[in-house]
C-alpha positions as CSV (number, residue, x, y, z in Angstrom):
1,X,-147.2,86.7,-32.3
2,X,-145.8,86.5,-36.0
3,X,-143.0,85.0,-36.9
4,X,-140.1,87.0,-38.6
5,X,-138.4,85.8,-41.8
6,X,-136.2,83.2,-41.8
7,X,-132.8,84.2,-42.8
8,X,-133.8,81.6,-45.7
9,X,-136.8,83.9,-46.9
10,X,-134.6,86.8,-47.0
11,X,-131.8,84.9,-49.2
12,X,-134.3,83.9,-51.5
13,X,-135.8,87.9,-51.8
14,X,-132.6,89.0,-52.6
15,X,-131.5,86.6,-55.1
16,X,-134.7,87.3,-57.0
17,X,-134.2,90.7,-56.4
18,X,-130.7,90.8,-57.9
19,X,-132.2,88.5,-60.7
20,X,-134.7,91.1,-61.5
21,X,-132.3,94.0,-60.9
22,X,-129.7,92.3,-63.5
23,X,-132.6,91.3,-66.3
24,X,-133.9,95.3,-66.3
25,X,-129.8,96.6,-66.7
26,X,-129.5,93.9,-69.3
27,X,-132.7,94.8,-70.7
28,X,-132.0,98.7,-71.2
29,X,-128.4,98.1,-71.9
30,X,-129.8,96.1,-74.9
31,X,-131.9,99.1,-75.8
32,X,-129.5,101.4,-75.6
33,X,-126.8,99.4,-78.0
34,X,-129.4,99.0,-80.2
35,X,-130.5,102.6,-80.4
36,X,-130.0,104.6,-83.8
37,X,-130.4,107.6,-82.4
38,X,-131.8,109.2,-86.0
39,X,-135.4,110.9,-86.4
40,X,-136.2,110.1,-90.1
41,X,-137.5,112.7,-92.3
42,X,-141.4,112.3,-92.3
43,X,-140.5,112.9,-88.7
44,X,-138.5,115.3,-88.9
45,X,-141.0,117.1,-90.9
46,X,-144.3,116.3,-88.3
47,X,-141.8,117.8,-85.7
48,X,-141.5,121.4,-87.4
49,X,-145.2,120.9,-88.6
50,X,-146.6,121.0,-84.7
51,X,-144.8,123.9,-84.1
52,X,-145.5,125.5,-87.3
53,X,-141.9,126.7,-88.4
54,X,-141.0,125.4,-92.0
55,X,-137.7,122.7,-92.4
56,X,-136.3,121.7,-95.1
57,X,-134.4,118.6,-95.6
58,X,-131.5,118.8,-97.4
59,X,-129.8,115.4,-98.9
60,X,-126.5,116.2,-100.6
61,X,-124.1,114.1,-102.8
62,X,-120.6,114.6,-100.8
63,X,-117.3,112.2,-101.5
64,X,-119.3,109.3,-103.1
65,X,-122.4,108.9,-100.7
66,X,-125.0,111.2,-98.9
67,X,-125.1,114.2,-95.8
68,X,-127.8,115.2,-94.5
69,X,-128.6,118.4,-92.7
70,X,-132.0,120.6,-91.2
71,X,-132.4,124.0,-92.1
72,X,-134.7,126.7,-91.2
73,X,-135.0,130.2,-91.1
74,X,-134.1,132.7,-93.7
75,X,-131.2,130.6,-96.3
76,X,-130.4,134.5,-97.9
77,X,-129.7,136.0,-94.1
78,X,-125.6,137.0,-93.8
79,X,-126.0,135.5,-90.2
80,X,-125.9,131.2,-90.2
81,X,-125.6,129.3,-87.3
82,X,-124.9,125.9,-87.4
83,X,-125.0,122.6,-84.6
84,X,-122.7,120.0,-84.5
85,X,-123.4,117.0,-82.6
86,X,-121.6,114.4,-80.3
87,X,-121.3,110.7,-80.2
88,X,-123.6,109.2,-80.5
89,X,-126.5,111.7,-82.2
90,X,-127.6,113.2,-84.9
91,X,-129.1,116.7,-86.4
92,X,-132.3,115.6,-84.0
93,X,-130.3,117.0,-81.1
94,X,-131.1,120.6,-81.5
95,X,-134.5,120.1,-83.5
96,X,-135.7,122.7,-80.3
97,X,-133.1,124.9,-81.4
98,X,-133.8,124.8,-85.4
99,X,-137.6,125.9,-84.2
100,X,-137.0,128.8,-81.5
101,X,-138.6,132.2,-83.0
102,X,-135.2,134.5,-81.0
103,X,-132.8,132.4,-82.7
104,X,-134.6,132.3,-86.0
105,X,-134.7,136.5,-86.3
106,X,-132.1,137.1,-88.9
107,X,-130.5,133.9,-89.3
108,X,-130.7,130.8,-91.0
109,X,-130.3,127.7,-88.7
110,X,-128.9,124.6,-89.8
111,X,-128.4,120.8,-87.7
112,X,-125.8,118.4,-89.5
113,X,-126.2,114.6,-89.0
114,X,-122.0,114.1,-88.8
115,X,-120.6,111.6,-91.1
116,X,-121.7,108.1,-89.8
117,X,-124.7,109.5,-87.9
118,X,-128.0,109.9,-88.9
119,X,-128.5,109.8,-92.6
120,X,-124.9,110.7,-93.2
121,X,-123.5,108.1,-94.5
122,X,-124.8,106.1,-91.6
123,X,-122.7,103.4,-89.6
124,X,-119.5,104.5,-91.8
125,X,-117.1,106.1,-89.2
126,X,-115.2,108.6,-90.2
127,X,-112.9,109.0,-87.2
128,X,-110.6,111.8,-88.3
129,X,-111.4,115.2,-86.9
130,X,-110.4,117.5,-89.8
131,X,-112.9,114.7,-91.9
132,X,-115.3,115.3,-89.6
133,X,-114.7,119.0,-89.9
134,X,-114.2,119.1,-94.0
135,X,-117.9,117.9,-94.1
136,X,-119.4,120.9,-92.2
137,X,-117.5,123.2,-94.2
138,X,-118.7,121.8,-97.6
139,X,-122.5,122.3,-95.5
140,X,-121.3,125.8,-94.5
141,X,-120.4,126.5,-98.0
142,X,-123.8,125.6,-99.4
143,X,-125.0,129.1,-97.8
144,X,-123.8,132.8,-98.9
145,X,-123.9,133.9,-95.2
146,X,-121.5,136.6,-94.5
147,X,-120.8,135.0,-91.0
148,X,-121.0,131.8,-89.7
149,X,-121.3,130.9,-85.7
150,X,-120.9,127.0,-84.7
151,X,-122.1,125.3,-82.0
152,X,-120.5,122.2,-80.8
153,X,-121.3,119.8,-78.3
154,X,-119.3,117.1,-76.8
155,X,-117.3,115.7,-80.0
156,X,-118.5,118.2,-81.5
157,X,-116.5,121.4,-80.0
158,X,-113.2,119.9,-81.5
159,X,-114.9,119.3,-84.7
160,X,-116.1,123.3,-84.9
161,X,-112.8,124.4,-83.2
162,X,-110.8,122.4,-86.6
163,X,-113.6,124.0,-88.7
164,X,-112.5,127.5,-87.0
165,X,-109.0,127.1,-87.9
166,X,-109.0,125.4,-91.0
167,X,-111.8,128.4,-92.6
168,X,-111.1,131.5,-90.5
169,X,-112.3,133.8,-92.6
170,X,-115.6,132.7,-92.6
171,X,-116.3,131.6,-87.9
172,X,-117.6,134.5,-86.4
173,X,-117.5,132.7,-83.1
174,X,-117.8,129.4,-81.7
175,X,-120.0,128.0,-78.9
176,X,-118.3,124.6,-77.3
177,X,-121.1,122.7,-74.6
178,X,-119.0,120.0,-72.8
179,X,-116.1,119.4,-75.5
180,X,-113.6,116.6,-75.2
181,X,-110.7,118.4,-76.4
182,X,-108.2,117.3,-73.6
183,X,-106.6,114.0,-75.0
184,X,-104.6,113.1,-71.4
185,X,-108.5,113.2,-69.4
186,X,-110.2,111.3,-72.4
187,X,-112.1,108.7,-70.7
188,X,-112.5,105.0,-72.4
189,X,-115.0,102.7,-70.9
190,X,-115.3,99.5,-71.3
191,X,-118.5,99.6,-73.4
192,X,-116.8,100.4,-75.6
193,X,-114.5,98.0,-76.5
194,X,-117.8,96.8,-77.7
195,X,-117.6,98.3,-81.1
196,X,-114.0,96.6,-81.4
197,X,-114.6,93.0,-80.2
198,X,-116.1,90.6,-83.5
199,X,-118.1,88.6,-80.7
200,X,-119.9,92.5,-79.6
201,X,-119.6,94.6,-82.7
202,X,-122.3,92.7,-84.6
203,X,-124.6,93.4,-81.8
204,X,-124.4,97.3,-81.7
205,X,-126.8,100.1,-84.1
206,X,-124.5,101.2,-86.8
207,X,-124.4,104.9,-84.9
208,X,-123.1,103.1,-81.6
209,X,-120.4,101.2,-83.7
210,X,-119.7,104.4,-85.0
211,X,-119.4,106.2,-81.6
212,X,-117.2,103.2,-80.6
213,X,-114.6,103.5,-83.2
214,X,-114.4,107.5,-82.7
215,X,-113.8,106.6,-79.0
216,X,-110.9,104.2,-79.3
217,X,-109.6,106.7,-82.1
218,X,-110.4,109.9,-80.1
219,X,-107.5,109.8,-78.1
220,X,-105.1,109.7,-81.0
221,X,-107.1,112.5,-83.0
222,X,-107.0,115.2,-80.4
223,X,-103.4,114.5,-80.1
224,X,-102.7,115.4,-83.6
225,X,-104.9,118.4,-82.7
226,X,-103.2,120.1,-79.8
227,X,-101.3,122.4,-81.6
228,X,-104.4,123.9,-83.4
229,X,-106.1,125.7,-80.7
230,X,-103.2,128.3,-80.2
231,X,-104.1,128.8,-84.1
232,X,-107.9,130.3,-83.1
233,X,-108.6,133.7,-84.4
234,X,-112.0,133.6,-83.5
235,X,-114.3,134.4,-79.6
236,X,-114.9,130.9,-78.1
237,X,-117.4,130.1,-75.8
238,X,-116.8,127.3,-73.9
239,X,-119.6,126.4,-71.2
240,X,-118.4,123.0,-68.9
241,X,-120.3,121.0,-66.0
242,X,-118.6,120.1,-62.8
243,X,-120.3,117.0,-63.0
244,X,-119.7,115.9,-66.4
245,X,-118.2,112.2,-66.1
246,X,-118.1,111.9,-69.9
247,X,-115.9,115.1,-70.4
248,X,-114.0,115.7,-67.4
249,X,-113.1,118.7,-65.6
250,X,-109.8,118.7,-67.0
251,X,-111.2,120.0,-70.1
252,X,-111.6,123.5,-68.6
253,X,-107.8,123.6,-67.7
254,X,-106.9,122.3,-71.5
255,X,-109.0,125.4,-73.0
256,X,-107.5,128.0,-70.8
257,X,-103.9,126.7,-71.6
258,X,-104.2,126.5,-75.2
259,X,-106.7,129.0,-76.9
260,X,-105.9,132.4,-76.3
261,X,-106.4,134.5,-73.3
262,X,-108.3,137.3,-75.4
263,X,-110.4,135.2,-77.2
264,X,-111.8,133.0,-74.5
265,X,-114.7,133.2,-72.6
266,X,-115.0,129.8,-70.0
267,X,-118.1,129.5,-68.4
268,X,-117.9,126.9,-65.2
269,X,-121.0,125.7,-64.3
270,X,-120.6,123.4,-60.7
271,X,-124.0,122.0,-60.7
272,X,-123.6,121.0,-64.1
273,X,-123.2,117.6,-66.3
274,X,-122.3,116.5,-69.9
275,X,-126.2,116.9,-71.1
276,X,-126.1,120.6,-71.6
277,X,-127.6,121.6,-74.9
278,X,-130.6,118.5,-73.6
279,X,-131.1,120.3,-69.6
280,X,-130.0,123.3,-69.8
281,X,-131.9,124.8,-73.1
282,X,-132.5,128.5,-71.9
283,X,-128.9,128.7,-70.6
284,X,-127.6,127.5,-73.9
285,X,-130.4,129.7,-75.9
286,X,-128.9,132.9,-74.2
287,X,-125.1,132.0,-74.6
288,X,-125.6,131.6,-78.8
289,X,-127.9,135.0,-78.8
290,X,-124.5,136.6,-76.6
291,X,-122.0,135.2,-79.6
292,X,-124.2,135.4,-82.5
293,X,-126.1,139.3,-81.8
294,X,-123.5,141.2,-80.6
């Protein structure tokens, strides 16, 4: 008959086990800091190529250095629709939706790499929202549309709502996928600290540094903002996962307390977490044809 394991043999196979367990987290926590979480234009462009839909890049002088933004689809349409996206990201975050054929019909479609993101001035925070905001209105403004619709995501549904009240005349609607716009629920973790501490900043991709300083400075921003929301003259669309741990719940209460009743159209999705425009692509899809082709 065979012995069992000593209690000694099963120490030692957990210890390496918690060894190896520990050098993979450290391993993909180093990838993940170090991530810049850009697609560069040559492949950008193979991307479109494959699916045969033409891009173009646009690179334009803005406050004394670059943005960069996608387009495609007809730039002399009156419909635009443009995607803003969180932290950390870039334009590449709704390359899908730039190349769709439904969404393409009658619009131009255009994908902003925010300041301090992708080729925009990259690993420069600018961690005010109305900055963040001022820079997709000077992109909105490079198009004659006759209305524009903006799609948000994460950080980016209080950058579009700011757009919305700051240019009214020109937001047809806005589409907000798991915003942060309650400053009381804001979550801080402590990776993030990382971008703040000289001993861990030097260690992080410049888009992660950027996403760090927007976090500790989030708080503070949306603050200032709370009193702009009642200011909405335009339909929002604001669809929000019961399991988002990056943009808590509480977010659905904030919208219904401070945009207005008639202009508000909260979709609660239980099943749901922070990754929407990523998992959820038809879902998303339909909700921008519902704002955008009335």
């Amino acid at each position: 008959m065979s012995k069992k394991p000593s209690s000694h043999r099963w120490r030692r196979f957990f210890r390496i086990a918690a060894w190896v367990l520990g050098a993979l987290f450290l391993t993909a926590l180093i990838f993940f800091i170090r991530m810049d979480f850009r697609t560069s234009d040559a492949a950008v462009n193979q991307y479109f190529d494959k699916r045969q839909v033409a891009v173009r890049i646009q690179h334009k002088p803005y406050k004394g250095h670059t943005v960069r933004y996608l387009e495609t689809g007809d730039t002399s349409a009156g419909k635009l629709i443009l995607f803003v996206h969180g932290a950390p990201g870039s334009s590449d975050n709704f390359h899908s939706y730039l190349a769709d054929s439904t969404l393409l019909q009658g619009a131009c479609l255009v994908s902003v790499d925010r300041l301090g993101y992708g080729y925009s001035n990259y690993g420069k925070a600018e961690t005010s929202i109305a900055g963040q905001a001022e820079m997709v209105q000077f992109v909105m403004d490079q198009y004659g549309a006759d209305t524009v619709y903006l799609v948000g995501h994460s950080y980016g549904g209080p950058v579009i709502a700011k757009c919305a009240v700051m240019r009214p005349d020109r937001i047809g609607g806005l589409l907000m996928l798991a915003p942060v716009n309650d400053p009381d629920s804001e979550p801080v973790f402590w990776f993030a600290h990382f971008a703040r501490w000289r001993a861990t900043r030097w260690l992080l991709s410049g888009a992660n540094r950027v996403a760090g300083d927007e976090k500790l400075t989030h708080v503070g921003e949306l603050r200032q903002m709370v009193g702009d929301w009642s200011q909405l003259q335009t339909p929002v669309v604001h669809l929000h996962g019961y399991k988002d741990w990056l943009a808590p719940k509480a977010n659905i209460d904030f919208s219904r307390r401070h945009i207005p009743v008639h202009l508000l159209k909260m979709v609660e999705l239980p099943d749901k977490n922070h990754f929407l425009p990523f998992t959820d692509y038809e879902m998303v899809r339909q909700a921008i044809l519902e704002l955008a082709v009335p």
